[in-house]
C-alpha positions as CSV (number, residue, x, y, z in Angstrom):
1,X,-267.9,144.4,-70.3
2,X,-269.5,141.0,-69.1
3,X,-272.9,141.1,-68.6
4,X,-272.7,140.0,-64.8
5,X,-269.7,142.3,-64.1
6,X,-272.5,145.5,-65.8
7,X,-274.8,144.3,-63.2
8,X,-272.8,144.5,-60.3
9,X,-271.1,147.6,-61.3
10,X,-274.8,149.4,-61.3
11,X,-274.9,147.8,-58.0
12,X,-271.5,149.3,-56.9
13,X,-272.9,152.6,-58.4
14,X,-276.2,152.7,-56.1
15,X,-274.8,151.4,-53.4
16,X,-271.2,152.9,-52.9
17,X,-272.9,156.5,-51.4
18,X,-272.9,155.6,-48.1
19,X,-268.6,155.1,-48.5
20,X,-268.5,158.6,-50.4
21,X,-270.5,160.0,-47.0
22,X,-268.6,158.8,-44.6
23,X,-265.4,159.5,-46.1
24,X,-266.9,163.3,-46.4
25,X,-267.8,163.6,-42.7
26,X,-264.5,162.0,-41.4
27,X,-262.2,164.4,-43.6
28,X,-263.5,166.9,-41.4
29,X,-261.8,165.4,-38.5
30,X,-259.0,163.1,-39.4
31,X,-256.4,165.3,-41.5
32,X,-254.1,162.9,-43.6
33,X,-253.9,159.8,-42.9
34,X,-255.6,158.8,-45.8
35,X,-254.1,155.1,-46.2
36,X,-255.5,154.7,-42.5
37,X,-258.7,156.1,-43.2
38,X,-259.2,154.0,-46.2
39,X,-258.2,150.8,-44.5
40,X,-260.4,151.2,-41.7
41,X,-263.5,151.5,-44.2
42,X,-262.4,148.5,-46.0
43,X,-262.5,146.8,-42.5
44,X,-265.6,147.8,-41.7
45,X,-267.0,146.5,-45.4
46,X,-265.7,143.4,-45.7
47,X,-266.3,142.3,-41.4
48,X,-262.8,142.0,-40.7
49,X,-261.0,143.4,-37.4
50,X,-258.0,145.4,-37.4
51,X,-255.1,145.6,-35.1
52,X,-253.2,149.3,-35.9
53,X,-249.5,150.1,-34.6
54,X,-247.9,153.3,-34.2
55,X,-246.1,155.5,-31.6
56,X,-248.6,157.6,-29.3
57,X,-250.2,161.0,-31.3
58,X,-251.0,159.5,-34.7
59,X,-254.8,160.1,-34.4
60,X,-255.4,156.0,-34.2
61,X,-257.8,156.4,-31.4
62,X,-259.1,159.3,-33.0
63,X,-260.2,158.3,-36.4
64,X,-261.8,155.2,-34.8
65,X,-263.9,157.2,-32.8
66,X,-264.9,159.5,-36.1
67,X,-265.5,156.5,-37.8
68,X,-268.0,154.8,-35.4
69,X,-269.7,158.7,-35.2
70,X,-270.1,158.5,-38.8
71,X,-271.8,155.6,-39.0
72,X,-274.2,156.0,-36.1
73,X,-273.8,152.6,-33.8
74,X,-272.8,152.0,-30.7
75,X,-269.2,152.7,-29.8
76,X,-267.0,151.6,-26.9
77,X,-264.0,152.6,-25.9
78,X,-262.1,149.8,-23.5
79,X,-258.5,150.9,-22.3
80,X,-256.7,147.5,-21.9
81,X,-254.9,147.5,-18.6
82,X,-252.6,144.5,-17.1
83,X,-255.5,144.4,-14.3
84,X,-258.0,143.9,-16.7
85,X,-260.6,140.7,-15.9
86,X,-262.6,139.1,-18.6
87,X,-266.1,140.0,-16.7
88,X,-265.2,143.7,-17.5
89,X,-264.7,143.1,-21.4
90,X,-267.6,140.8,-21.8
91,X,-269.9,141.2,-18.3
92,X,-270.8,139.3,-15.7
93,X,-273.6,137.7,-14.0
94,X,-275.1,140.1,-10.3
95,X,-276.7,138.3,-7.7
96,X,-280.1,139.7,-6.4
97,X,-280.7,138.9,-2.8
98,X,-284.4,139.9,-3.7
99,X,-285.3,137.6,-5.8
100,X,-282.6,135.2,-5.0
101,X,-282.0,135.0,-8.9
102,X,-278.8,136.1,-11.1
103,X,-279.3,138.6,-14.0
104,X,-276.5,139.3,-16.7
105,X,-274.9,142.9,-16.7
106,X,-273.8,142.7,-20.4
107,X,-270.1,144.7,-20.5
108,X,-268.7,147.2,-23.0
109,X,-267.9,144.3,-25.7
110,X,-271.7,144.8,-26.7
111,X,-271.1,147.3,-28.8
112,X,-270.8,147.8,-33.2
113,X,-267.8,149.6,-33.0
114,X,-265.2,148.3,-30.3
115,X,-261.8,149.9,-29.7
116,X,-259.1,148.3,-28.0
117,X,-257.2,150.1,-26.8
118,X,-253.3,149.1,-26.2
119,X,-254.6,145.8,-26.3
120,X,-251.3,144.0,-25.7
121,X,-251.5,145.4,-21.7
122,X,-254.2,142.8,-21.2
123,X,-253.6,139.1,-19.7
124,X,-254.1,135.9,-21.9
125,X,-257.6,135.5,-20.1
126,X,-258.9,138.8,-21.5
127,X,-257.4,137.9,-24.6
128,X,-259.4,134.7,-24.5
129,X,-262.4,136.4,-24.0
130,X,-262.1,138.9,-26.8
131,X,-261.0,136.1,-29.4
132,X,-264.3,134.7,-29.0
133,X,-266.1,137.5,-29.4
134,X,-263.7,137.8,-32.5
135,X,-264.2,134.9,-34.0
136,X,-267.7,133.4,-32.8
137,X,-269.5,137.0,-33.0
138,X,-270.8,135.7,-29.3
139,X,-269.3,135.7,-25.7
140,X,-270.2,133.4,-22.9
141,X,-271.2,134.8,-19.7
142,X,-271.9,131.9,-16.4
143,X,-273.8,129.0,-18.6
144,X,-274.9,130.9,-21.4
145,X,-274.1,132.4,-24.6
146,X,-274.9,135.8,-25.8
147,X,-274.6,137.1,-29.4
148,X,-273.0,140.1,-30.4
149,X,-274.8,142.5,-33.0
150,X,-274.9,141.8,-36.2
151,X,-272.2,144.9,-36.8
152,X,-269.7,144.0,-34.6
153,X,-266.3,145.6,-35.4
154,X,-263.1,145.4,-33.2
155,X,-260.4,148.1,-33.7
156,X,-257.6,147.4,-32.2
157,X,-254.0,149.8,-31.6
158,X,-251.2,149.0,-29.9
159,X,-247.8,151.1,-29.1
160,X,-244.5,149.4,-31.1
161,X,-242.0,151.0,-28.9
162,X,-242.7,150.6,-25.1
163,X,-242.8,146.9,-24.6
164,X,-242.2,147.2,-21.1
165,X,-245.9,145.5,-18.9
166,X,-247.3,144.0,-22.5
167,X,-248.6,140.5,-23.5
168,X,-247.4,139.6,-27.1
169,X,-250.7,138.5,-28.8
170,X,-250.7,134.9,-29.5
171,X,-250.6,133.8,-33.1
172,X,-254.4,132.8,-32.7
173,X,-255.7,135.7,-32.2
174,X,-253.2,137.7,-34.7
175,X,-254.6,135.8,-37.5
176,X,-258.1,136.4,-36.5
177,X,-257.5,140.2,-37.5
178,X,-257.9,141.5,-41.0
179,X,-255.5,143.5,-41.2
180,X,-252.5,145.2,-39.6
181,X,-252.0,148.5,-40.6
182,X,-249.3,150.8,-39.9
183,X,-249.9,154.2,-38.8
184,X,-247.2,156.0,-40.2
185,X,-246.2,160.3,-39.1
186,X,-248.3,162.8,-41.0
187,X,-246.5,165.1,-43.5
188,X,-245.2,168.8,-42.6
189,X,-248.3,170.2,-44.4
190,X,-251.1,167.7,-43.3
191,X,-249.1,168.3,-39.5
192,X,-249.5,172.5,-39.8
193,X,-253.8,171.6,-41.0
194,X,-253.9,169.3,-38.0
195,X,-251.9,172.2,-35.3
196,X,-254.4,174.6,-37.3
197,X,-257.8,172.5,-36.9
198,X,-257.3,171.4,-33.5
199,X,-255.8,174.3,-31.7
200,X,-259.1,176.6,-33.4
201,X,-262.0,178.2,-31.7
202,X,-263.9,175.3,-31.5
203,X,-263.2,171.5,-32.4
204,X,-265.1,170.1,-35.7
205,X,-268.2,167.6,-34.7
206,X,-269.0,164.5,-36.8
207,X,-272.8,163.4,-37.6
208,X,-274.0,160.1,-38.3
209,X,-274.3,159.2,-41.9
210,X,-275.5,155.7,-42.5
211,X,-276.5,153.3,-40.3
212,X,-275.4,149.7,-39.1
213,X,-278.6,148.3,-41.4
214,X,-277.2,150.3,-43.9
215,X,-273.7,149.0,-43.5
216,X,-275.2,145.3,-43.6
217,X,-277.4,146.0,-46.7
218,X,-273.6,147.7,-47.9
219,X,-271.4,144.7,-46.6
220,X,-274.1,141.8,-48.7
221,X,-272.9,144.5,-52.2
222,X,-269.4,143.9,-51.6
223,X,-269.4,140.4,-51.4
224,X,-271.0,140.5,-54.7
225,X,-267.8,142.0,-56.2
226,X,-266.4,140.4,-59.2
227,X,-263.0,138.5,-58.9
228,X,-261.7,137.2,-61.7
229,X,-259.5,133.2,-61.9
230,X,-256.2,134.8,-62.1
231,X,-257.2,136.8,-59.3
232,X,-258.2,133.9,-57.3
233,X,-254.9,132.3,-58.4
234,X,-252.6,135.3,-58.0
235,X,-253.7,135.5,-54.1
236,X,-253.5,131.7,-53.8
237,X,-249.6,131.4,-55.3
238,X,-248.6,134.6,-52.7
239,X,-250.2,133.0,-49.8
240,X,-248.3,129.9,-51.2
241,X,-245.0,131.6,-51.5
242,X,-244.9,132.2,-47.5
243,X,-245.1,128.5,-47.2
244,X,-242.7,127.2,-50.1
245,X,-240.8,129.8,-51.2
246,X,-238.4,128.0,-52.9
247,X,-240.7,126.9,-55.5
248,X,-241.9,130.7,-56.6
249,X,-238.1,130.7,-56.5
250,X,-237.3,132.7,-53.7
251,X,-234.4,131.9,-51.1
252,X,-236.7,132.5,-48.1
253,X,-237.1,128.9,-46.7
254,X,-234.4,129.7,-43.8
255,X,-236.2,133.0,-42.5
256,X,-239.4,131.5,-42.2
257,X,-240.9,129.5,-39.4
258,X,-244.6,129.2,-40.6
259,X,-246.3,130.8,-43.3
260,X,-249.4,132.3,-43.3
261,X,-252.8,130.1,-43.1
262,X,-255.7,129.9,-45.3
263,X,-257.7,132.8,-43.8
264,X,-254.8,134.8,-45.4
265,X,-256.0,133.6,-48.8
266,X,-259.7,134.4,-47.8
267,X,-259.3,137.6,-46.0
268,X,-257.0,139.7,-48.6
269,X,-259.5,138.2,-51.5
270,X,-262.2,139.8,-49.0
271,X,-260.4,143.3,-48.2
272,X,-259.4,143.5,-52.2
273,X,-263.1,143.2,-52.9
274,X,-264.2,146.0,-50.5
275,X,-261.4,147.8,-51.5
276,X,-262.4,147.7,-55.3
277,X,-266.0,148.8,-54.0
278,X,-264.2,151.6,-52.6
279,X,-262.5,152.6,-56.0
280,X,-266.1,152.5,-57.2
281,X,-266.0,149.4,-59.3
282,X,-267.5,146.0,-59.4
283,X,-264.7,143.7,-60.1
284,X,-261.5,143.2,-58.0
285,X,-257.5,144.1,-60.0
286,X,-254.2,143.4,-59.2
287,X,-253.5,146.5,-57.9
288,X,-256.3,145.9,-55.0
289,X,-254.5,142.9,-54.0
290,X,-251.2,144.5,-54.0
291,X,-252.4,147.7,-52.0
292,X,-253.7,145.5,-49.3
293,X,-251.2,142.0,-49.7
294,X,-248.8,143.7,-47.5
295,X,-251.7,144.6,-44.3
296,X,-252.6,140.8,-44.4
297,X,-249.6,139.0,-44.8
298,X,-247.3,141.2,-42.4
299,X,-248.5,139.7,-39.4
300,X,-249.3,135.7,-40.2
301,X,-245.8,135.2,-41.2
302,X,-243.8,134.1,-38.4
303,X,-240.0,134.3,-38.6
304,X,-237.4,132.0,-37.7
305,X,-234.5,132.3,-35.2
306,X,-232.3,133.0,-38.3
307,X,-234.6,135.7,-39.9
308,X,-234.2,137.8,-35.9
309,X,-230.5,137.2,-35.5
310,X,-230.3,139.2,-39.1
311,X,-232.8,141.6,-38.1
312,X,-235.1,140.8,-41.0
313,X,-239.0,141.3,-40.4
314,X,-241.8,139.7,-41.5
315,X,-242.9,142.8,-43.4
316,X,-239.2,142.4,-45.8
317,X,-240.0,139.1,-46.4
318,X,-243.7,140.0,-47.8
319,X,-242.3,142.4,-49.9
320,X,-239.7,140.1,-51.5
321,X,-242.8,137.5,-52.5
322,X,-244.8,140.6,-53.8
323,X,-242.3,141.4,-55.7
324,X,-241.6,137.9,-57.0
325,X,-244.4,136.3,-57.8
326,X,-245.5,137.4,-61.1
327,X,-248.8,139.7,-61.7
328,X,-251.7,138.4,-63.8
């Protein structure tokens, strides 16, 4: 092993605990739903957002609120409603007749752990609003801007089916998340644990394991992981192949609008590296890019009027360039 890759793996060693504890205390919780489980921790580690989609009952908003228990910040919970107004994501500024002075009332976005929830009910202004928080880590409130803690994490879920009062998020702010995940039923067997845990005596409590320094001291590890050339060049020739498929040679050209933009190339090199710390190792594989290529890629490649008419998704089309572009 290379000397710098030992190094980092004794880092990985001391400092990958804190993912073996939270993993522990949300198991107690959250049964299955280990791909979702595992994708919101490389979220957290790596400082990406995440947008999830399934149907109503799959335990999205519940394994978000286990995870922000387990690590021990602040948590809020915003239900995204078409009546929603920016001052009640990020605050607003209250007039005291007193003092004839303004004070800010900071609102729920102040928070490590945000969930969104259904957060396609919400107007373009709210969206607006939460994009800057998003992307800036700050939101402006009257004149002046306010910075959001250092752990700042947004969870997003939204429902696939009923599209009936929803605002399609804008491109913008799709490619700002990390990843979209889908949440997927639970087995017959994880499904009779669930009916058994839920409907006992008493419901199981989660404690707070780490801590959002912790997570910070954790996050500056991850970034340390190793990641090899061909890595690098593997995740730069699949990001390439949603732009010019032809040359990876790939007959996609027609079913493609727009491929996906450099944060892809920078955000599934990020999510593989938290992922590997995850695995407990200190260097990134293929198989780290391929478990998560699908989660950042399925959502930054926009389809053509073609691809629709056929009924082909965005999601088929990242699988055909997965399985195309050779593996290093």
């Amino acid at each position: 092993m290379h000397p710098e890759i030992r190094q980092i793996q004794e880092m990985v060693d001391r400092e990958s605990e804190v993912v073996r504890k939270i993993r522990r205390e949300t198991a107690q919780v959250i049964v299955g739903q280990d791909d979702l489980v595992l994708r919101l921790m490389v979220g957290i580690l790596a400082d990406g957002h995440l947008l999830l989609e399934g149907v109503p009952g799959l335990a999205k908003t519940l394994a978000v609120k286990t995870l922000a228990a387990a690590v021990g910040g602040e948590f809020s919970r915003i239900q995204f409603t078409p009546d929603l107004l920016p001052a009640d994501l990020i605050g607003t500024m209250i007039y005291n007749p007193k003092t004839a002075e303004f004070t800010t009332r900071k609102g729920p976005i102040f928070a490590n752990v945000i969930l969104a929830d259904e957060i396609n009910r919400a107007p373009a202004k709210v969206q607006s609003a939460l994009l800057e928080g998003m992307q800036e880590r700050q939101v402006t409130i009257g004149e002046t801007s306010h910075r959001l803690p250092d752990l700042f994490h947004v969870l997003a879920t939204q429902n696939p089916i009923e599209q009936e009062g929803t605002y399609p998020l804008p491109e913008a702010q799709l490619d700002r998340f990390l990843l979209k995940v889908k949440v997927d039923y639970p087995s017959r067997e994880e499904e009779r644990l669930i009916l058994d845990r839920m409907t006992g005596a008493s419901l199981p409590e989660v404690d707070a394991v780490t801590s959002p320094e912790e997570l910070l001291r954790v996050r500056a590890a991850v970034r340390m992981v190793y990641v090899d050339e061909k890595i690098r060049e593997y995740v730069l020739d699949l990001v390439a192949a949603t732009r010019r498929p032809g040359e990876y040679g790939l007959d996609l050209a027609p079913w493609i609008s727009y491929g996906a933009s450099p944060r892809a190339s920078i955000y599934l090199t990020t999510a593989a590296k938290a992922h590997a710390f995850i695995a407990g190792r200190g260097y990134v594989t293929p198989d780290d890019i391929k478990a998560l290529a699908l989660d950042v890629l399925r959502h930054r490649i926009l389809t053509s009027y073609e691809a629709e008419a056929q009924e082909i998704t965005s999601e088929e089309i990242a699988v055909k360039i997965l399985e195309a572009v050779p593996v290093p």
